[in-house]
N, C-alpha and C positions, 0 to 999 in steps of 0.2 A: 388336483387341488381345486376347489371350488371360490369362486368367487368373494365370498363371505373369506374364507379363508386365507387369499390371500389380502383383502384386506386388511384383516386383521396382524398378518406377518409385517405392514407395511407401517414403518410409524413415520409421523411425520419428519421427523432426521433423518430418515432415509431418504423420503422424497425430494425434501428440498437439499439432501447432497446429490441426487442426478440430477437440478436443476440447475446446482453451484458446476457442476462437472461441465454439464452441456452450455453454462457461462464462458466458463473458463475456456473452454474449446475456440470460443470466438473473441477471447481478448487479443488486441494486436502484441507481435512480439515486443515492441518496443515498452508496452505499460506493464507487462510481465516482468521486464529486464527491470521494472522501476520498482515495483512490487517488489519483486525477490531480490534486490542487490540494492537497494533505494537509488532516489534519483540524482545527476548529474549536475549540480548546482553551476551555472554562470551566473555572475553581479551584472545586475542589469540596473540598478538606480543603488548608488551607495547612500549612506548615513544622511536620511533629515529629516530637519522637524518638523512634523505635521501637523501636532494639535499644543497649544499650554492651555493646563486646569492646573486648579490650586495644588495640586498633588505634586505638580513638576511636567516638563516637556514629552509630548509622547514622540519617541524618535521610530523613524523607519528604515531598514536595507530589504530591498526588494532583488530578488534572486528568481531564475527562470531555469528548467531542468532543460536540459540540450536535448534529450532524448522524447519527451513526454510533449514539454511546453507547459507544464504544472507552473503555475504562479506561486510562488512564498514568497509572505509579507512576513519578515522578524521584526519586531514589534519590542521595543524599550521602552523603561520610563528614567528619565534624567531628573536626577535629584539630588537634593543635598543631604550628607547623614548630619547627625548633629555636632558634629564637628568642622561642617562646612566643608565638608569635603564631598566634589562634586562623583556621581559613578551614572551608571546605565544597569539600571535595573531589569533582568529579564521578562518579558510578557509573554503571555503565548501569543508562536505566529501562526498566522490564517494561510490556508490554500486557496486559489482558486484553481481545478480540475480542468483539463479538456474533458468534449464530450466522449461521453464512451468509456470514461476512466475508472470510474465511481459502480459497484457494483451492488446492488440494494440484496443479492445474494449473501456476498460475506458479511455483511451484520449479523453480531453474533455466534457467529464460526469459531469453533474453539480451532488452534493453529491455521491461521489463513495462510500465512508464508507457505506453512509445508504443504497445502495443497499447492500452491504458484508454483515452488519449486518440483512438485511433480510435475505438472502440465509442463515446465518445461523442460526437463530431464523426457517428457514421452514427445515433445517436440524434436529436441537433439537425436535422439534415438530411432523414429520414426512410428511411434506408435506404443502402445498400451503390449501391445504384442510383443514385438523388438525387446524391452522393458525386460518383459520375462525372458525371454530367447536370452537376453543379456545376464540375466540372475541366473539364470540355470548354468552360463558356460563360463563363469567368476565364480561359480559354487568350489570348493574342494572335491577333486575326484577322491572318489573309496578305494 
């Protein structure tokens, strides 16, 4: 096969999935375990209020994953409906990431989980190899 040729066999999905693979290979088990099963929420700062605008109080619980150390900020707005009746209106909450969490490979990744939960299925197994050794002897004999 020539050069030119393989080139051309090579499309960029291809490349940047060996470069998501050989990611994946060096993520710690612990951000896999968080990836593929999500993470382990402890309350580490319960319910308060942090900002008033005219809109109503913005409330915060601040929660920490036992595993990872990922920061989530959940994020309310306290308000009254028209009826004066007071609630806690959903916002989105923000993360802050350890380093090394965040992978600028899977942007864009169509099924990111089922690539994680491979790596870690060839983690458990021992390898890419093992994987098949394992499919071939769970196949049905003839």
């Amino acid at each position: 096969m020539t050069e030119e040729t393989k080139m051309a066999t090579t499309t960029p999905e291809a490349s940047a999935g060996v470069s998501l693979e050989q990611s994946l290979r060096q993520v710690p088990d612990t951000y896999l375990e968080c990836r593929g099963i999500w993470h382990k929420w402890d309350l580490v700062e319960g319910m308060h209020i942090t900002e008033v605008s005219e809109a109503g109080h913005t409330v915060e619980r601040h929660l920490q994953c036992e595993r990872c150390s990922t920061l989530r900020r959940d994020r309310f707005l306290l308000r009254q409906d028209r009826w004066g009746i007071q609630r806690l209106e959903v916002l989105h909450p923000t993360y802050e990431y350890p380093e090394g969490y965040l992978m600028a490979e899977m942007r864009g990744v169509d099924h990111a989980k089922e690539l994680v939960r491979f790596e870690q299925l060839s983690r458990t197994l021992g390898g890419r190899a093992a994987i098949k050794r394992a499919a071939k002897k769970a196949a049905p004999k003839e």
